[in-house]
C-alpha positions, 0 to 999 in steps of 0.5 A: 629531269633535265639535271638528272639526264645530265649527270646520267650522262656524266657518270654512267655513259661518258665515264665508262669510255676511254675515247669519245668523238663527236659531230656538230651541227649548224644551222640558221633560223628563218628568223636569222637565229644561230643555232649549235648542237654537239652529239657525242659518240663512244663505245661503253664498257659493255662495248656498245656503241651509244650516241649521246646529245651533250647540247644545243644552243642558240647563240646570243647576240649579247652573250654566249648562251649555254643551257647549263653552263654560267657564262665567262666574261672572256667568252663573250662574243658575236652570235654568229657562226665565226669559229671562235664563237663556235669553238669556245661553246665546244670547249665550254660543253666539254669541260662540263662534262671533264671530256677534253682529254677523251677528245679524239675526232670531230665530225662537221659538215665541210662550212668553212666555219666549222674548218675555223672552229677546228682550229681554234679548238686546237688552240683551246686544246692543245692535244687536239690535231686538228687536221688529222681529227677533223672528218667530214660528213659523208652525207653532207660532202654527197650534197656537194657532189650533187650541187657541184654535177648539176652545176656544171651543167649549166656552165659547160660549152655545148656538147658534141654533135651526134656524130662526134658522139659516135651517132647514137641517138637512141635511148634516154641517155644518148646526146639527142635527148640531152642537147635542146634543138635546133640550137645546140646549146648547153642541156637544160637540166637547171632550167627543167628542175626549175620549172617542176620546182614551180609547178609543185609550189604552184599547186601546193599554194592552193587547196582547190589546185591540190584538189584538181591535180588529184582529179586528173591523177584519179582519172590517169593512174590507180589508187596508189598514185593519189598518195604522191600527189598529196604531197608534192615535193619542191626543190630545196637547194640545201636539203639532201636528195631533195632535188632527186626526190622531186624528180622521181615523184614527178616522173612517175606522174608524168602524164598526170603532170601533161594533162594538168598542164595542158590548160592556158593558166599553167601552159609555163610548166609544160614539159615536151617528150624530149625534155621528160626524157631528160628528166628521167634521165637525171634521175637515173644519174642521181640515183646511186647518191641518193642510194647512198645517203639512204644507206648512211642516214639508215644506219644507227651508228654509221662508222668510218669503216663504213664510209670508206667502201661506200665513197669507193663504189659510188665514185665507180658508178659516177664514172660510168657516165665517162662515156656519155654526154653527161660526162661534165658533170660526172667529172664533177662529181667524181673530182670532189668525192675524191677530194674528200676520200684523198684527205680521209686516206691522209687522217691517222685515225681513219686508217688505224680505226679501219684496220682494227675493225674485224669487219675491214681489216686491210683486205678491203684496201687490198682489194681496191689497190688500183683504186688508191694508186689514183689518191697517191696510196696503196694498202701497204702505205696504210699499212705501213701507218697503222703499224708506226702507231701500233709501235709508238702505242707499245712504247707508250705504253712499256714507258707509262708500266714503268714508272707504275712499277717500284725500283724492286719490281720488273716491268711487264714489256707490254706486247714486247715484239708483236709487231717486229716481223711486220 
């Protein structure tokens, strides 16, 4: 079954396409193994878009290991995530499937690791541009975005006062509900997460806590509620929207969460008013990421011309939170989602594959022109890319016919003036 999946994949789906791109995946075992996978994406000759899973494998100490592929003796390497390592298992799937030359993107998630294994494919491959094709996964640069908020957070000076804050002090947002009494110091978001994160552990460690944290939600809410408290969640740093997930959850248990805490054994989890305050305050904040990575992880085949309107409007939403005493870690948000967004506008296929999507086309760029003066570009710019490298695929083109043709036979001029007034 195994060898009849792969030369299915070989001769039915990945022949049929002229170009194929691919995501990567890295991850480490709690056992400290080294793992790999490579998903291809293409559309095939009935214009349907299909991902294909070419390999996963844990990468050995002693050898390289490749589920199908016999192992050179010139890629022998460390089991680790380096970007030879990396590298050299891509090139070797690859060429099993003879996909080198229908290489066009690759999509990671932004390790350094994978950067380095970028390079070293345009070494193994020398058609490959590694920083033109080299596209960073959304969900994962979100992640970021998050981690880079809520740290800053914890390492900004202290916030202004009431009145430097225009002595608003009213509602979940204003500067008393987010700056701790009487010291003034920074907010204590981390600190708060912490201590749900706890709390759930806490009471995920025990059958018999499961049980009374079920009491007390009976007791407090309806039915419904009891599901939530089955399945408390904790904070994983690296997990996505993991963190906004438990802050949800538990902030619609909240007085369950008093009354549980009310007794002397569990008195290091409770949360004052103030401090629930500011926790539902960063769920609002938090909300429109995990919005957005729901929508990404929601969709089958989430394209490029789809990430670009979504990095846009979320990066607008952020910045609405300019103007309250969480402004920090907006900025910091909003600073490496346009990091990111600025090198997509910079990626030749990123603009060209837009453009020829008839669901984007420049109208959307246009749409957004005071947007992309702020990233250094402007609807005419892309569209001025887009039209270059139509022209150098036409020239391509006229010069593959003629050397198809006989010296007896005029070449057709392949979409001869199609661009000229352009």
């Amino acid at each position: 079954m195994f060898y009849f999946h792969q030369e299915h994949i070989y001769k039915i789906i990945i022949k049929s396409s002229t170009f194929v791109s691919f995501t990567t995946d890295l991850w480490t075992s709690p056992n400290m193994k080294a793992f790999m996978e490579i998903i291809s994406h293409l559309i095939d000759s009935d214009y349907k878009l299909k991902s294909v899973h070419l390999g996963l494998t844990k990468i050995e100490a002693e050898f390289f290991s490749s589920p199908f592929v016999p192992v050179a003796e010139d890629l022998i390497h460390a089991g680790d995530h380096s970007g030879i390592s990396l590298a050299n298992y891509f090139k070797i799937i690859l060429h099993h499937y003879e996909l080198e030359i229908f290489l066009i993107c690759i999509t990671t998630n932004n390790a350094s690791a994978n950067h380095c294994m970028v390079q070293e494919i345009k070494c193994l491959i020398p058609s490959f541009s590694a920083s033109n094709h080299e596209i960073g996964c959304m969900v994962h640069t979100i992640h970021l975005a998050t981690c880079n908020g809520l740290n800053a957070l914890a390492q900004s000076g202290p916030l202004p006062s009431n009145q430097e804050a225009g002595g608003n002090n009213s509602g979940p947002m204003a500067i008393s509900n987010l700056v701790d009494e009487p010291d003034g110091q920074n907010t204590l978001y981390n600190s708060i997460i912490d201590c749900l994160s706890k709390l759930a552990s806490y009471i995920r460690q025990s059958p018999q806590r499961g049980k009374k944290c079920i009491r007390t939600v009976n007791l407090i809410y309806e039915e419904g509620q009891t599901t939530k408290a089955t399945t408390l969640l904790t904070n994983v740093c690296t997990c996505w929207n993991l963190t906004y997930n438990m802050l949800e959850q538990l902030l619609s248990l909240e007085d369950a969460c008093i009354q549980f805490c009310s007794t002397d054994k569990v008195q290091a989890y409770h949360l004052t008013q103030l401090k629930w305050e500011k926790v539902s305050a960063m769920v609002n904040f938090l909300q429109p990421l995990y919005r957005a990575t729901h929508i990404i992880c929601g969709s089958s085949y989430p394209t490029i011309n789809e990430m670009l309107p979504l990095y846009i409007l979320l990066i607008k939403q952020i910045q609405q939170y300019y103007v309250t005493p969480i402004k920090i870690s907006a900025m910091a948000m909003t600073c490496k989602l346009s990091k990111y967004l600025k090198q997509l506008f910079l990626k030749m296929p990123v603009i060209c594959a837009s453009i020829l999507d008839p669901r984007f086309k420049l109208q959307f760029f246009t749409n957004h022109q005071t947007t992309l003066s702020h990233f250094g570009t402007s609807s005419a710019k892309l569209g001025a890319i887009f039209y270059e490298e139509a022209r150098k695929h036409v020239t391509s083109e006229n010069l593959n016919s003629d050397t198809t043709h006989s010296d007896n036979t005029v070449p057709v001029s392949i979409g001869m003036g199609l661009f000229d007034d352009m």
